[in-house]
VOGU-3710 file (C-alpha; in Angstrom, 3 decimals, decimal comma):
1> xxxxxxxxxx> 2,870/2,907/-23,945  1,534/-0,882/-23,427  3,234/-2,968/-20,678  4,735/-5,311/-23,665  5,510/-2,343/-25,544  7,987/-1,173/-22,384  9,389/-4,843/-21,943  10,586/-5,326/-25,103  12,266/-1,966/-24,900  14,073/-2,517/-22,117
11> xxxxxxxxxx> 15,198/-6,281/-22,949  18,019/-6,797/-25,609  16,794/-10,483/-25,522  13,266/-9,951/-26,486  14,445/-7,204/-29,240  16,985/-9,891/-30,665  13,214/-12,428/-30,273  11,801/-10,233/-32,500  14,192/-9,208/-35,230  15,679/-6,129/-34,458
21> xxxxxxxxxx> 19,394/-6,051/-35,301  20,030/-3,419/-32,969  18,969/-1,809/-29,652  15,619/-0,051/-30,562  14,205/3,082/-29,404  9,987/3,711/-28,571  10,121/5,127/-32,263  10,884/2,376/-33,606  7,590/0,507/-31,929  4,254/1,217/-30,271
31> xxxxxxxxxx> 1,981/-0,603/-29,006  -0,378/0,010/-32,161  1,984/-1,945/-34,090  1,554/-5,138/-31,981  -2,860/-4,025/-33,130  -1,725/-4,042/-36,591  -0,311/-7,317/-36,415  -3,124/-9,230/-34,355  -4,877/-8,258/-37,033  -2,830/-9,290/-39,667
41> xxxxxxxxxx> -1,852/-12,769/-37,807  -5,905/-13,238/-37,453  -7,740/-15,272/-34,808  -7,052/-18,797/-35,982  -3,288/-18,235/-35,932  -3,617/-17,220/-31,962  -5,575/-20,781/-31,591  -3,694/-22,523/-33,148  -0,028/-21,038/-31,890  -2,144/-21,636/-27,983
51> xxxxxxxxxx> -2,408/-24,947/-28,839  1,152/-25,952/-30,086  2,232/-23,483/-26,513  0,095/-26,232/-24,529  1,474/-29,006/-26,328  5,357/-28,028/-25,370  4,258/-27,197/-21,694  2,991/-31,055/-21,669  5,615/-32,773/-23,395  8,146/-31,116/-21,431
61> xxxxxxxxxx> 6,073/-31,534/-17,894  5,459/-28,065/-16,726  1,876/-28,628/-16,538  -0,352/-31,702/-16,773  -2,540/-32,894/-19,038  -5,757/-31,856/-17,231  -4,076/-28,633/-15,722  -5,405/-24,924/-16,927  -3,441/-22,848/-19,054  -4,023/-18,997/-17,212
71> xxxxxxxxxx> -3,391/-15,681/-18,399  -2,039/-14,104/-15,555  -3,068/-10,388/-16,878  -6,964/-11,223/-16,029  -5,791/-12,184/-12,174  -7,553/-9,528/-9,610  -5,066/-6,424/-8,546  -6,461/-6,615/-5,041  -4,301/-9,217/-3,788  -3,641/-9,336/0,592
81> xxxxxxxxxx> -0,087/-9,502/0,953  1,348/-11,001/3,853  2,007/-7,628/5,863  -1,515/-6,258/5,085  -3,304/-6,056/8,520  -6,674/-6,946/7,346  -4,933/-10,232/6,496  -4,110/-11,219/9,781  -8,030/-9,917/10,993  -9,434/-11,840/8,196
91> xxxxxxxxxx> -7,456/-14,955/9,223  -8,649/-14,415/13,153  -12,635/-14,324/12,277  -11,905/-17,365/9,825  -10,585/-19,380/12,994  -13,114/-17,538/15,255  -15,690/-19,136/12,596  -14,081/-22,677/12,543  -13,931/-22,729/16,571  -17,750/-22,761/16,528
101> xxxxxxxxxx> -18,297/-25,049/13,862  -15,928/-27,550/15,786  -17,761/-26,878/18,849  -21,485/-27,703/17,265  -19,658/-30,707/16,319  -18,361/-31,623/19,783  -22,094/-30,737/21,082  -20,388/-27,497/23,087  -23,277/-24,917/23,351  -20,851/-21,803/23,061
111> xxxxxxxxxx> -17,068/-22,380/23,101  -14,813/-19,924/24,418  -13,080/-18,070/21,654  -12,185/-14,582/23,609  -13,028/-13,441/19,899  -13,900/-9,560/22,039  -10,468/-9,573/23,172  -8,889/-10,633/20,619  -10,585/-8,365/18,334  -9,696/-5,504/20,130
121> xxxxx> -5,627/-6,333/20,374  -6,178/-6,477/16,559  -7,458/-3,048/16,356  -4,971/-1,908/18,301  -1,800/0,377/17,723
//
């Protein structure tokens, strides 16, 4: 069963959306009806119903006029959240990185970054 397929199944709001008079069961729809009806509904409809979507978002301010309209189903699944631990490493060779690039800057040879011992109290337990 599709991900849309499930939400409408579960939401009384989207079912009402869509035309169903009552609460609907996964008999009732699959996700090879919502195929059917791409098809039916063709390519230019899809265009043209993005392009009326981007109007509303403008006139009513949620995006600007030279923002980007995203799918958010083609976004990456490996996404660092903020208790991963190779967040917090990645972050401490990023500043290790940006030390020395300040330093050849400043004319300092090789600043002292303790990057060893830092590293290590990363790694540990």
């Amino acid at each position: 069963m599709g991900i849309i397929v499930a939400e409408v199944l579960e939401n009384p709001y989207m079912q009402a959306f869509c035309g169903f008079r009552s609460m609907a069961t996964g008999d009732v729809l699959d996700a090879s009806t919502l195929a059917k009806i791409r098809g039916k509904l063709g390519l230019s409809f899809f265009r043209y119903m993005e392009e009326k979507t981007y109007e509303v978002l403008i006139e009513r301010w949620i995006i600007r006029k030279k923002g980007m309209l995203l799918d958010a189903t083609v976004f990456p699944e490996a996404i660092k959240y903020p208790n991963d631990v190779g967040l917090l490493n990645d972050v401490r060779e990023w500043l290790v990185r940006s030390i020395h690039k300040l330093g050849k800057a400043l004319g300092v040879k090789r600043p002292r970054t303790y990057k060893r011992k830092a590293r290590e109290i990363a790694l540990e337990d």
